[in-house]
N, C-alpha and C positions, 0 to 999 in steps of 0.2 A: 435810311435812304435819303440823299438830297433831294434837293426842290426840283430838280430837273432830270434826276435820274429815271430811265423809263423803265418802268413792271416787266421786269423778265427778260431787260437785255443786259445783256454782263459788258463792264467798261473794258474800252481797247487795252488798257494796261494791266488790268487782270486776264484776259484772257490770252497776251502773249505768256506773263508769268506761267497761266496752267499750262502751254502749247510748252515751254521749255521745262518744267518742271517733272512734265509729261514724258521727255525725249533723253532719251540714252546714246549718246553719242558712239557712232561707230567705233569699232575696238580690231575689225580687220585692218593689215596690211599691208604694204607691197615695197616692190624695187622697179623704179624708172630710169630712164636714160635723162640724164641732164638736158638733150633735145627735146626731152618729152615731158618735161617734170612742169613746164608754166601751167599755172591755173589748178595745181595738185596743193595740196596742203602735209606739210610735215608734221612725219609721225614722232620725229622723235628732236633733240635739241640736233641741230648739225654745229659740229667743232671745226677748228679749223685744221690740218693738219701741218701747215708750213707756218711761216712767219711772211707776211706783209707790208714793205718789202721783203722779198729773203737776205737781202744785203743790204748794206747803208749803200745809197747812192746819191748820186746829183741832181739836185732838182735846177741847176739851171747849165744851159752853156757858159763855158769858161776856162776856170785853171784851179785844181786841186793844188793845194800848200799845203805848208807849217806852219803857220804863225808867226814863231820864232825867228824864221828865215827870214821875215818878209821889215823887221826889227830895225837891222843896221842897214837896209838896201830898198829900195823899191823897183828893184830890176834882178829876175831872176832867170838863168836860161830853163831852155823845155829841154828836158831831160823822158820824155816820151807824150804817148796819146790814152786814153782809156775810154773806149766807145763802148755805146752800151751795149751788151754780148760779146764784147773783144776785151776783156779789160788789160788793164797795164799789169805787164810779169814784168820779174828781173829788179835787177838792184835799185833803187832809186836814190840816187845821190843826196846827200844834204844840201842846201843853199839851190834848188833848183824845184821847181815845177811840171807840172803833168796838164795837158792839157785833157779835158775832160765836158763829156757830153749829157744829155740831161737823160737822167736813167742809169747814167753808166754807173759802173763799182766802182765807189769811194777805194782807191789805191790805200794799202796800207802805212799807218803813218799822218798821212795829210788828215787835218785840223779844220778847214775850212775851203769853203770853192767862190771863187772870186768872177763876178758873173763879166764876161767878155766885154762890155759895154763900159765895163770901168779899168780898162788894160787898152794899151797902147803895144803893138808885136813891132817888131825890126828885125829880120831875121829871123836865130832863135832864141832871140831875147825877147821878154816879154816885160813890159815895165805895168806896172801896180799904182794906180791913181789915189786908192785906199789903203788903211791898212785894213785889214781883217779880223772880223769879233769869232773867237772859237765856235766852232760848230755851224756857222750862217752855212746855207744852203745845201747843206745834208739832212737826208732825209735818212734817219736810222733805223736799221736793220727791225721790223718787227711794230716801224710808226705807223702805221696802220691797223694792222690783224697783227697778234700775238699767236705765236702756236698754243690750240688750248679752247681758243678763246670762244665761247658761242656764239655763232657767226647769226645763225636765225635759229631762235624757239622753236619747238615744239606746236602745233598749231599752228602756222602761218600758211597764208596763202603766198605761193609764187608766183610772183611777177616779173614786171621787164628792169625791176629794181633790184630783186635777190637773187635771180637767174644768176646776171653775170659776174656778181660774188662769187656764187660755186665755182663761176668758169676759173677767175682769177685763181681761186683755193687749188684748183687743179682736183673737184670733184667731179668726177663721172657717170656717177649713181646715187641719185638720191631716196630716202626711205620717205614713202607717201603712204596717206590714210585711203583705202579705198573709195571708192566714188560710192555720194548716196545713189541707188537707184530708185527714179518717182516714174510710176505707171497712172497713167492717166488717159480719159477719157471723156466726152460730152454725152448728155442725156439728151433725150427729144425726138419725138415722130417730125418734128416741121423741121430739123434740121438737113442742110444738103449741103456737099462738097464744092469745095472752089470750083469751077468748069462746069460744074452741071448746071442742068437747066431750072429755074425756078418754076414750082408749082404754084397754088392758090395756096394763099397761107406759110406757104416756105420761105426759111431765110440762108443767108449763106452762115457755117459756123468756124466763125472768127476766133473762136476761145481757145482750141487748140494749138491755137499762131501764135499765142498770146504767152499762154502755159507754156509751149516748147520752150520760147526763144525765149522769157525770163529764166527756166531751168538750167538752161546751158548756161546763160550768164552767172547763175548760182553753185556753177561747176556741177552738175549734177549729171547720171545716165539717164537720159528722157526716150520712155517707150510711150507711145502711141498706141493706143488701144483700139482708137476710131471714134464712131459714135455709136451709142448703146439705145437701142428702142427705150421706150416708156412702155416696158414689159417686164413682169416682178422677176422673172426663170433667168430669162438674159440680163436684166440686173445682178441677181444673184452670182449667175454663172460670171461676168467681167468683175466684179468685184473679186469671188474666191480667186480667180485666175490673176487678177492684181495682187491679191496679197502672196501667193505660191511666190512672186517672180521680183517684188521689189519691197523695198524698208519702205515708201510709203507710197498711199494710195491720192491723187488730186483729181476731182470731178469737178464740172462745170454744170449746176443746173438740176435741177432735181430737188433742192431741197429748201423752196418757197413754201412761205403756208398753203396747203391746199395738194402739194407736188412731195412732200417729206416721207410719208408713209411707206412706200417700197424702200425706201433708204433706211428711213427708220427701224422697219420692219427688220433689215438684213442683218442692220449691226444689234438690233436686243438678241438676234439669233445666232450670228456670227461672231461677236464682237462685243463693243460696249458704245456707249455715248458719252463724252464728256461733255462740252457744251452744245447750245443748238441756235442759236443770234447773240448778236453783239451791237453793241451800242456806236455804231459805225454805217457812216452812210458817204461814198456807197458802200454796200455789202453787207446789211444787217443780214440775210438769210445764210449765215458762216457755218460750219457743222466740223465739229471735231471729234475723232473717236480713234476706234481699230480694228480691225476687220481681220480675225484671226493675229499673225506677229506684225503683222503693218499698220503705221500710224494712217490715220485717215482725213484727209481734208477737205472737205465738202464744197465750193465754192457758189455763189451765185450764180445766175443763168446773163444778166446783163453783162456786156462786155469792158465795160468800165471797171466796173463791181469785181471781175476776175482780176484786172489788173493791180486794181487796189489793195484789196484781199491779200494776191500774193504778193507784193510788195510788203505790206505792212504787218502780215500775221504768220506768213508762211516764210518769209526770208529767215527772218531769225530764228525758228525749228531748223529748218535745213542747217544752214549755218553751224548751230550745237551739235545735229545729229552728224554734219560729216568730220567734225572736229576740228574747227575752224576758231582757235580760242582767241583770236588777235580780229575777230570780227566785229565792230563797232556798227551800232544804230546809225542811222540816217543823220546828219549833223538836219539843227534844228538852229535857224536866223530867224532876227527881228528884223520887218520890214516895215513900212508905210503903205497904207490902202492907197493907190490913185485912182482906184474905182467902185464901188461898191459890191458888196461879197453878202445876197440872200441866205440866209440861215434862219431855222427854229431852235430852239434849244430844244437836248432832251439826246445828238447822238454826235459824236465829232466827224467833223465833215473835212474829206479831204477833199477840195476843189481844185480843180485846175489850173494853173497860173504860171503867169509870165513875172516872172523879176527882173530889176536891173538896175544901173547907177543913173541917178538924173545926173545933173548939171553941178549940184556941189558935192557932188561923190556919195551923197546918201542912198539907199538901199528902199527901192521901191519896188511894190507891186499889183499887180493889177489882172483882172478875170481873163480868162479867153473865152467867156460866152457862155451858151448850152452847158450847164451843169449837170442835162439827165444823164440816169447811167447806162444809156445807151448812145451816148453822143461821144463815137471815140475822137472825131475830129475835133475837136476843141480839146482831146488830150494828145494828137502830133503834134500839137503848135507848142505846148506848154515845155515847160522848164524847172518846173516846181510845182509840189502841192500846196496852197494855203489852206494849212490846218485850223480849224477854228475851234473852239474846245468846247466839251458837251454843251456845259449848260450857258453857250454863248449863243444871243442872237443875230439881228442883222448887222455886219460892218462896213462905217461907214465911210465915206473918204477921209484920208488922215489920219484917222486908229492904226494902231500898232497891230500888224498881223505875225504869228509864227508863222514862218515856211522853213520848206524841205524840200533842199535842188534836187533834183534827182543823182542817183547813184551811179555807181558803173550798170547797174542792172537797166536801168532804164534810159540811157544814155546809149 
């Protein structure tokens, strides 16, 4: 154990390795509609089926040649047009030219396309200010996509970037991984619903707002469970009923020192315990397990602490389990402190923070305030976590800090 390592909390990077080591990546799967396939993940290699272009064509406006022709003369007539979707049929004389449009079908024969800027027309004569290097401004049948070719991996998430590849390929149906489904729910007598009225001691509970709309961003099926009393039967009962309905279970609360017991209690009877805190603040009260076939993940009760959690421990579970193998950690930059960032050593703290470029283009950052993990306004304003690592203490202005902009998730 290091000098700052703390008695019984397990390091953030060991306890992702056991969350993925832990996780079996989904094995069901399905057929979408190209309209419906963004934000799915491929199940299988997709090929291409045509060639890309399907024909040599023209990449500029101009005049398809011969090279040859173009030799003893710099003035050849037009001997027709080939547009793109009309192209040129019929004989095409020797010692003459086609006029030709950008996309259109390279006419058979012609060598090169002479882009219209460098042509002088009289009629239909067309004279040549250049001469012509073989193959300039054809684009050959299959320069792009070859038939065959794996257009996207196995694993990939679709976006506004792969989408309209399939369209170009002329696919219609793609083969997607099922969607993970995560059931989830908050702990707490003091909790109350958006709209209602606050009692003495009651709060509103944010954490379900928090949990949905990160899931969806993790492409996931996000069920709602509500909130569950601090009572062992209806504990019991939304857990078993989580695990009947979804691959994993996400709670908010319940499982601080002093508050674990019922939780603990369900999974030695239901399930098992893998971990139970993590050397991470916010969010040392983390709980990992299974509850009957469902992964379990226990979250903090503070609202920060949720959001943290699942950004940093739970993204990358999800991620393996829906079969998302083209899925990449968080990018991690060197910045410059322009403020000072409170720390003890002993847990890595992801703090809230604003980055940006000063004035000679260097990469600075700086606090947005309230660090507690109940202070989510200081994390709307942010744009980054600065990570500061266990056994680091206070940072000062001008030290080199790691950060991590946020993701699509949190964006």
């Amino acid at each position: 154990m290091g000098c700052c390592d703390t008695p019984g909390l397990m390091p953030v990077s060991t306890a992702i390795e056991t969350l993925l080591n832990d996780t079996t990546p989904i094995t069901a799967t399905e057929t979408v509609s190209l309209i419906n396939a963004q934000n799915r993940i491929t199940s299988e290699d997709i090929l291409s089926p045509i060639n890309v272009p399907p024909f040599a064509n023209s990449a500029m406006d101009g005049y398809a040649v011969r090279c040859e022709d173009l030799v003893a003369t710099q003035t050849l007539p037009l001997a027709g047009k080939s547009f793109a979707g009309v192209p040129f049929e019929g004989d095409w004389p020797k010692g003459t030219c086609i006029r030709i449009m950008t996309g259109a079908e390279i006419p058979e024969g012609a060598d090169a396309v002479i882009m219209q800027e460098q042509t002088s027309v009289e009629g239909d004569n067309v004279t040549f200010t250049v001469l012509p290097v073989a193959q300039q401004n054809i684009r050959p049948m299959g320069d792009d996509v070859k038939t065959g070719d794996v257009v996207i991996p196995k694993g990939t998430l679709l976006t506004p970037r792969e989408v309209p590849l399939l369209a170009t390929l002329g696919i219609a149906d793609v083969p997607v991984m099922r969607r993970p489904t995560v059931a989830f729910f908050s702990t707490g007598d003091e909790l109350r619903q958006v709209g209602e009225t606050l009692g003495k001691g009651e709060i509103y509970d944010s954490n379900r707002y928090t949990i949905r709309a990160m899931l969806e961003k993790m492409h996931c099926e996000a069920i709602d469970l509500g909130v569950v009393p601090d009572c062992p039967e209806k504990l019991r009962e939304a857990f078993l009923h989580a695990a009947d309905i979804a691959d994993v279970i996400v709670t908010s609360g319940g499982v601080s020192v002093g508050e674990a017991d019922y939780t603990k209690d369900i999974l030695d009877q239901e399930g098992e315990v893998g971990f139970w805190k993590i050397a991470i603040k916010p969010g040392k009260p983390f709980a990992f397990g299974r509850v009957k076939g469902a992964l379990f993940c226990g979250l903090p009760g503070n609202p920060v602490s949720v959001l943290v959690t699942l950004h940093v421990l739970v993204q990358p579970l999800l991620a393996k389990l829906s079969g998302h193998t083209q899925w990449q950690p968080t990018i991690q930059l060197k910045a410059k402190a322009e403020s000072r960032f409170k720390k003890s050593p002993g847990r890595a703290d992801y703090q809230r923070a604003v980055y940006r470029l000063d004035e000679n283009g260097d990469l600075i950052v700086g606090t947005t305030g309230n660090q507690g993990s109940g202070a989510f306004s200081s994390l709307s304003v942010a744009n980054c976590f600065a990570v500061l690592e266990q056994d680091r203490g206070h940072v000062e202005v001008g030290e080199s800090v790691t950060i991590e902009p946020f993701n699509a998730v949190l964006s």
